[in-house]
N, C-alpha and C positions, 0 to 999 in steps of 0.2 A: 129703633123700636123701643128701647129703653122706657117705660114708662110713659110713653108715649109722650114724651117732650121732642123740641127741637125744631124743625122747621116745618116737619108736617103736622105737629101738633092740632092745629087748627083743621086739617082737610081729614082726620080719622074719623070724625063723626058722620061725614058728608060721602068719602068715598072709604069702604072696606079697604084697609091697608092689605090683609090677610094673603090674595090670590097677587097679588105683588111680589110681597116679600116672598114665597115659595118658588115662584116664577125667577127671581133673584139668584136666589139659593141655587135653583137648578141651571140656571145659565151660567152664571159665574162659576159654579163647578165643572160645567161642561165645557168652558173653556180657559178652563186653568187659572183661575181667578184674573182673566183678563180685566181691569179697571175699562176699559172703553167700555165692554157688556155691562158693568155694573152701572157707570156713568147714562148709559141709555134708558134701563131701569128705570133710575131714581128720576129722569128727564119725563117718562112716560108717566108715572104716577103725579107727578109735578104737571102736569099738563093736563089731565084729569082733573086733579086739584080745580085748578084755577077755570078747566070747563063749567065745572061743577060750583062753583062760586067762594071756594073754598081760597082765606089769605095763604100764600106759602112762603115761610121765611129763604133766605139764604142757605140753601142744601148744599150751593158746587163748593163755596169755602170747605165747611167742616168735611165733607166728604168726597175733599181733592179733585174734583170733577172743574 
């Protein structure tokens, strides 16, 4: 979310990151920051993205997925 760079950079205009990321936040806390909840996360917005017509770069590199 940094400034909104990086691989979703391209899909923020097209799809609201906002109800994602909170979504994130509370899953990933509810289960002990399990990396598989978070990797489903970032796979569902990424999947939006690109329903939505939106390029989505490389997210499982930088974000171990």
């Amino acid at each position: 979310k940094k400034g909104f760079q990086g691989p979703f950079k391209a899909c923020h205009g097209v799809v609201e990151p906002k109800d994602f990321y909170r979504n994130c936040l509370y899953d990933v806390c509810m289960n002990d920051g399990a990396r598989k909840v978070f990797c489903q996360v970032l796979e569902a917005y990424a999947a939006t993205c690109k329903k939505n017509g939106a390029v989505v770069g490389d997210w499982r590199t930088p974000s171990g997925c």
